[in-house]
C-alpha positions, 0 to 999 in steps of 0.5 A: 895133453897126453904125458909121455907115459900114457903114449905109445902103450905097446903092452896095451896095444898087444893086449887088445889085438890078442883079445881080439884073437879070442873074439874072432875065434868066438866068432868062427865058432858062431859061424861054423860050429866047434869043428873037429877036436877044437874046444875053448877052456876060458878062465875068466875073474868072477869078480871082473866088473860087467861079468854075470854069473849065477850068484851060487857060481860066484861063490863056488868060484871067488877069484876066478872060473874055467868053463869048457866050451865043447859038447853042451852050450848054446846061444854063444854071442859077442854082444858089446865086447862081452862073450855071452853062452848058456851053460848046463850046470847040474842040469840047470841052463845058466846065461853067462856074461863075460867081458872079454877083458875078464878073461885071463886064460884062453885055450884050445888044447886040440892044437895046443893054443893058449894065451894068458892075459894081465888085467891092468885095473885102469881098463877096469875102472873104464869098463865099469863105467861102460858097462854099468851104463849098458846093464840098464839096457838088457834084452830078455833072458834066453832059456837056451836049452843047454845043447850044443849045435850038434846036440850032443847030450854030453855034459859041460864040465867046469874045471878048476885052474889048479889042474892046470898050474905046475906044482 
């Protein structure tokens, strides 16, 4: 039987429809393509469990990532509640992997959105577990090539979140 402190959880009811905010924007973005000014800063905990990153990357970046998505990246997915993209890093064309849960800051600047999210670490623990079992599973890597839909030579850019904190 549930207890009384597990029902009606409001904050994770609106944690999970604003997540879904991200997934439907992704998933115009798949559709249509980065139209106008629009651009995505996704911060997201490298150590989240289910999120795949170049091991250089994760060390580069312990805590926590912002990628661009704006000029170069390809094979932009949702695939099992997870953002999948290819990135350019010093030249080099890297898959992503990261679970939406993982993502603590999603922003569009060009019409000044952002939301900000709170992990609780219950999700966490469930998430593992999923996707542990869904790692066993993997298709084949993608080259991906690096370029936007537009191809743009233009280059990626990480960014760190501090440019972004108030001092």
């Amino acid at each position: 039987m549930m207890n009384e402190d597990e029902f009606l959880r409001y904050d994770k009811m609106v944690e999970a429809a604003l997540r879904g905010v991200v997934k439907r924007a992704v998933e115009e973005v798949m559709e249509h393509g980065l139209l106008g000014d629009h651009h995505f800063y996704i911060t997201f905990i490298t150590e989240y469990p289910g999120v795949k990153i170049p091991d250089y990357l994760r060390e580069r970046y312990p805590g926590e990532m912002t990628i661009v998505l704006q000029y170069q990246f390809s094979d932009l997915a949702i695939k099992n509640e997870c953002l999948e993209v290819t990135l350019s890093f010093n030249n080099v064309p890297e898959n992503l992997v990261i679970p939406l849960s993982a993502i603590s800051i999603f922003a569009d600047p060009s019409v000044n959105f952002a939301l900000q999210f709170q992990p609780l670490e219950e999700e966490m623990s469930e998430e593992e577990a999923l996707l542990n079992e869904l790692e066993d599973d993997d298709g084949p890597d993608d080259d991906g090539g690096g370029r936007s839909k537009s191809g743009d030579d233009k280059t990626g850019e990480v960014i760190s979140l501090d440019n972004f904190r108030k001092k």
